[in-house]
DSSP file (Angstrom, degrees, kcal/mol; ACC not computed):
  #  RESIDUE AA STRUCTURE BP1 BP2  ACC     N-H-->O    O-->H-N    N-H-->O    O-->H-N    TCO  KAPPA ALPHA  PHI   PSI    X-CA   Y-CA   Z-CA
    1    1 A X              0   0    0      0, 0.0     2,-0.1     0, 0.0     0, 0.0   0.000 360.0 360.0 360.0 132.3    5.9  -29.4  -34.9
    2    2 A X        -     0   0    0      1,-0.1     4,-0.0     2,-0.0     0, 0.0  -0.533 360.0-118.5 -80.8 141.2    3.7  -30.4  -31.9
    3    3 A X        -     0   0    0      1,-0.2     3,-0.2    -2,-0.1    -1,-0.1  -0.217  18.6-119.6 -87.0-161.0    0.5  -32.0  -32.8
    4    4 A X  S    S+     0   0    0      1,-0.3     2,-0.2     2,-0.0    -1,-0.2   0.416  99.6  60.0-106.4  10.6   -2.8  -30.2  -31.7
    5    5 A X        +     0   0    0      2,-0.0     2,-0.6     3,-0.0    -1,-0.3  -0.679  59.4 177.8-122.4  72.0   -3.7  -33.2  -29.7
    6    6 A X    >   -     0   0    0     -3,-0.2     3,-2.1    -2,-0.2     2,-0.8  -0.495  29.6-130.3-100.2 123.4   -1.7  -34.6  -26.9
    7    7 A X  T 3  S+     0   0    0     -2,-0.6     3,-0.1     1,-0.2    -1,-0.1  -0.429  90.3  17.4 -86.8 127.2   -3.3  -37.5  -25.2
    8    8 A X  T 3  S+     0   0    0     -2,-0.8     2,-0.2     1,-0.6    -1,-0.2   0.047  93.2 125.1 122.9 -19.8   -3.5  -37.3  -21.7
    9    9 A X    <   -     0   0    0     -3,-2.1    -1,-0.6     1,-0.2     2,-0.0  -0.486  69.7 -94.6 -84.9 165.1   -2.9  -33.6  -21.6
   10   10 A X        -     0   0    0      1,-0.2    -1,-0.2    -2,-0.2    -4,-0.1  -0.113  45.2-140.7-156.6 144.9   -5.4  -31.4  -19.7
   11   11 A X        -     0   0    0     -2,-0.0    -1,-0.2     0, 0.0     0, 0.0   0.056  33.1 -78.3 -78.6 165.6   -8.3  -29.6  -21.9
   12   12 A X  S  > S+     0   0    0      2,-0.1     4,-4.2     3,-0.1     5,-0.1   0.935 127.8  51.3 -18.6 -81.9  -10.2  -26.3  -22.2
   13   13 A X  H >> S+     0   0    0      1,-0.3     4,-3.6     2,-0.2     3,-0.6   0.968 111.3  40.7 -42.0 -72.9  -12.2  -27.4  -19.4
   14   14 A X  H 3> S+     0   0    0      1,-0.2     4,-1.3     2,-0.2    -1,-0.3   0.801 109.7  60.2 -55.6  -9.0   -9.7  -28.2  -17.1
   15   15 A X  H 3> S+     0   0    0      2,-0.2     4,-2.8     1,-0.1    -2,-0.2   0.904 111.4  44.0 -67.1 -45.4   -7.7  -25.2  -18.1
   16   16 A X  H <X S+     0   0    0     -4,-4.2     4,-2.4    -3,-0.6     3,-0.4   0.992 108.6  48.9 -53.6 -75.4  -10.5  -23.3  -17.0
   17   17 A X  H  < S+     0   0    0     -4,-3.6    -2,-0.2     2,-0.2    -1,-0.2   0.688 110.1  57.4 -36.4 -25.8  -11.3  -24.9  -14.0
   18   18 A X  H  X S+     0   0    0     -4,-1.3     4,-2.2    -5,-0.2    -1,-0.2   0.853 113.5  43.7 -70.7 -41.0   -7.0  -24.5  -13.1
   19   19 A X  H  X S+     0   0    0     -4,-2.8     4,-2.5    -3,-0.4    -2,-0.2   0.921 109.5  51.6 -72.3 -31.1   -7.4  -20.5  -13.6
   20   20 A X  H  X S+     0   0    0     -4,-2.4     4,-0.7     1,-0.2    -1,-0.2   0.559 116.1  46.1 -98.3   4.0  -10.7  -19.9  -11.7
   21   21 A X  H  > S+     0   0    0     -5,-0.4     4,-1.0     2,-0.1    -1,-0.2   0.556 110.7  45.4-115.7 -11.6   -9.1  -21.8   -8.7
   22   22 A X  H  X S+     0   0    0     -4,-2.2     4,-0.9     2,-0.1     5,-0.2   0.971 111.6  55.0 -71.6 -51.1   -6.0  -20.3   -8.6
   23   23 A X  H >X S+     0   0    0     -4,-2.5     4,-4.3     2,-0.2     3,-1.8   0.861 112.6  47.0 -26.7 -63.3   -7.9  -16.8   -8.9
   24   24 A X  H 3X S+     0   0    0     -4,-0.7     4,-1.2     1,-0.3    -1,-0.2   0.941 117.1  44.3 -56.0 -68.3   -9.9  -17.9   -5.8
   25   25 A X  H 3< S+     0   0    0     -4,-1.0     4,-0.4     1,-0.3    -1,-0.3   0.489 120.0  33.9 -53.8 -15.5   -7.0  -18.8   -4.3
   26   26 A X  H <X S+     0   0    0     -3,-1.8     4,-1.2    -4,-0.9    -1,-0.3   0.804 116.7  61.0-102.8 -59.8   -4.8  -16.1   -4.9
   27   27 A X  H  X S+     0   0    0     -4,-4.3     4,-2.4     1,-0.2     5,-0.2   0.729 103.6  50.9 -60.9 -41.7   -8.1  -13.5   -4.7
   28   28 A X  H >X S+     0   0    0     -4,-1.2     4,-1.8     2,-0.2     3,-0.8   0.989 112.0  40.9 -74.7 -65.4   -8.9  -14.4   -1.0
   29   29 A X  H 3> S+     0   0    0     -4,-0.4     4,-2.5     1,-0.2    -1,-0.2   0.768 113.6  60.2 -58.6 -17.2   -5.4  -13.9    0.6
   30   30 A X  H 3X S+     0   0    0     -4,-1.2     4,-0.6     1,-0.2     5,-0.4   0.968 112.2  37.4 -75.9 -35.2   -5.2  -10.6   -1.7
   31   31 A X  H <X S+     0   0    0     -4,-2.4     4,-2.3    -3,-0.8     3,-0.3   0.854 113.9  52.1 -88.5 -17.4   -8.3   -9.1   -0.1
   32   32 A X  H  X S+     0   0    0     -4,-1.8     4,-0.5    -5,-0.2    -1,-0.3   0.954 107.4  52.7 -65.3 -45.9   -7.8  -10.1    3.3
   33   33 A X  H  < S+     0   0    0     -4,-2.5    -2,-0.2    -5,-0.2    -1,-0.2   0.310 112.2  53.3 -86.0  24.1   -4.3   -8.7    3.2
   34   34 A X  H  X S+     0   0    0     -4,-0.6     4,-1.3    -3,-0.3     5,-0.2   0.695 104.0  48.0 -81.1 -75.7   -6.1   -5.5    2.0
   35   35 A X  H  < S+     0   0    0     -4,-2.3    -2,-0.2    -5,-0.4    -3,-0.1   0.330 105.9  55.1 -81.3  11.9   -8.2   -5.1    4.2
   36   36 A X  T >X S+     0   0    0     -4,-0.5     4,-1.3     2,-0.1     3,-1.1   0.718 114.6  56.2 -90.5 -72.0   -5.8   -5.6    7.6
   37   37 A X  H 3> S+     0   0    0      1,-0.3     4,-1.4     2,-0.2    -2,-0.2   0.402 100.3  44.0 -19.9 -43.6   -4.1   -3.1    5.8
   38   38 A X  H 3X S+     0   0    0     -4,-1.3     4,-1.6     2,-0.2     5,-0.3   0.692 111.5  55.9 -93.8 -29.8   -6.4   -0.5    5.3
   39   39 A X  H <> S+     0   0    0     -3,-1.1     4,-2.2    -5,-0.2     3,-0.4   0.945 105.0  58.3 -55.7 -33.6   -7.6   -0.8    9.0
   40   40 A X  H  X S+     0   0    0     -4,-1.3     4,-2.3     1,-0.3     5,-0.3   0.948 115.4  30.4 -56.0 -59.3   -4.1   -0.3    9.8
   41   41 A X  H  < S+     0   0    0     -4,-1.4     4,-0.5    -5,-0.3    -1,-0.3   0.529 114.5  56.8 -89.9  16.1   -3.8    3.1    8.0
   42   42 A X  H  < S+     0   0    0     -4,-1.6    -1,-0.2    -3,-0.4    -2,-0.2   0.606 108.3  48.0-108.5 -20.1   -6.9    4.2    8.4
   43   43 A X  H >X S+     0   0    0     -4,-2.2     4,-1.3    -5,-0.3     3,-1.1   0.751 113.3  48.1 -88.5 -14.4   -6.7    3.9   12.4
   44   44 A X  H 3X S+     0   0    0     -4,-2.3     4,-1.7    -5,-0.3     3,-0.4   0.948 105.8  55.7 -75.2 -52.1   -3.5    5.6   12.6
   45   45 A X  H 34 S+     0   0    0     -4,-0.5    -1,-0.2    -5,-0.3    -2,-0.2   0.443 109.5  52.5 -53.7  11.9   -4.7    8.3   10.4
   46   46 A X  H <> S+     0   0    0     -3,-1.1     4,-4.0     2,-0.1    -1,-0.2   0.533 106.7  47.6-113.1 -37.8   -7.4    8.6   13.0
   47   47 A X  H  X S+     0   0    0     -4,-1.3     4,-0.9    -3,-0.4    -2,-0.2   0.788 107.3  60.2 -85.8 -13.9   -5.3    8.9   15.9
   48   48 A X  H  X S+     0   0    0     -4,-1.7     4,-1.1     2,-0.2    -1,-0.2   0.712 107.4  42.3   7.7 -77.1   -3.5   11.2   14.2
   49   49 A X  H  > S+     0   0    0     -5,-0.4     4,-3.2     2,-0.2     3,-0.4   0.953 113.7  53.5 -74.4 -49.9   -6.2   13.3   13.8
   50   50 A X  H  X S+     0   0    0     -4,-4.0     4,-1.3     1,-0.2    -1,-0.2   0.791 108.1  46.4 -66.7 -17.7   -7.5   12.8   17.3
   51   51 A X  H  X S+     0   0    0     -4,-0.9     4,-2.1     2,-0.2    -1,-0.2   0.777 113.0  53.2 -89.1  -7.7   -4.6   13.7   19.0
   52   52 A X  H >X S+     0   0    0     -4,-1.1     4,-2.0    -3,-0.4     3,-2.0   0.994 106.4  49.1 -45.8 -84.2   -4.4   16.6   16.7
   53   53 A X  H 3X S+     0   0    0     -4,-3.2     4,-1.2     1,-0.3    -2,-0.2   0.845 114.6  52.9 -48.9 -37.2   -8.0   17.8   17.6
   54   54 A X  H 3X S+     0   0    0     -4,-1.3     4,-0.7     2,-0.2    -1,-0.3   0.769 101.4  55.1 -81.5  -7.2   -6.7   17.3   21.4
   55   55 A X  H <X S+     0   0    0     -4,-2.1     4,-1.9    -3,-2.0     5,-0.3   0.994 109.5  47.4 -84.6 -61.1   -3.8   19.3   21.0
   56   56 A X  H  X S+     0   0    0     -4,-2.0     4,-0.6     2,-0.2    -1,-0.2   0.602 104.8  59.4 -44.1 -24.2   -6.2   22.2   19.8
   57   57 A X  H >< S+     0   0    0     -4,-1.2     3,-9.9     2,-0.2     4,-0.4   0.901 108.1  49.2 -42.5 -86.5   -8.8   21.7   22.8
   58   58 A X  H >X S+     0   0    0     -4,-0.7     3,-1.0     1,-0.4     4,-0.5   0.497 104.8  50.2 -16.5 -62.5   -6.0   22.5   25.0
   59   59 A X  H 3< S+     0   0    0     -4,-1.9    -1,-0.4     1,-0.2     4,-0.4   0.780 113.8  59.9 -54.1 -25.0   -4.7   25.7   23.2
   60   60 A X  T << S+     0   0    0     -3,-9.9    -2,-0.3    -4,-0.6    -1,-0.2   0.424 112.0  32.4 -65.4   1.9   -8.4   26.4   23.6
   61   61 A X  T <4 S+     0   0    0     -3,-1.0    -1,-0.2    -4,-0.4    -2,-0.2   0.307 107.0  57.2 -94.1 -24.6   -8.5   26.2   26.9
   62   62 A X  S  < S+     0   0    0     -4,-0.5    -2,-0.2    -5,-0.3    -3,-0.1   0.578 107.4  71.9-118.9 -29.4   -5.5   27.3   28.2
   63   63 A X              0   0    0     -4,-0.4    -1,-0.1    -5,-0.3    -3,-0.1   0.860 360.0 360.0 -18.3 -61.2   -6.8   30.6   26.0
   64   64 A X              0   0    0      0, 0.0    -1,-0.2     0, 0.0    -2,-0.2   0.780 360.0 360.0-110.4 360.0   -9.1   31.6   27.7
């Protein structure tokens, strides 16, 4: 049985202090690589749409 005290081994505190800087550390590359991401698909889904909208001038045009 392991006792409930090992001297030298790392605390509460530090325990804490290990998770809320890996979070940070892990949390920053997650949101960066989020947010390239969502610029990525949200300008193609725009140019998408714009060449869309030109294709329709143009059959409005050519119309009339």
């Amino acid at each position: 049985m392991l006792p409930a005290f090992v001297p030298g081994g790392m605390g509460p505190p530090e325990l804490i202090i290990l998770v809320v800087t890996l979070l940070f550390f892990l949390a920053i590359p997650i949101v960066v690589i989020v947010a390239i991401w969502k610029v990525v698909i949200v300008g193609r889904s725009d140019d998408r749409r714009i060449e869309s909208l030109e294709q329709r001038v143009e059959e409005l045009e050519t119309e009339e």
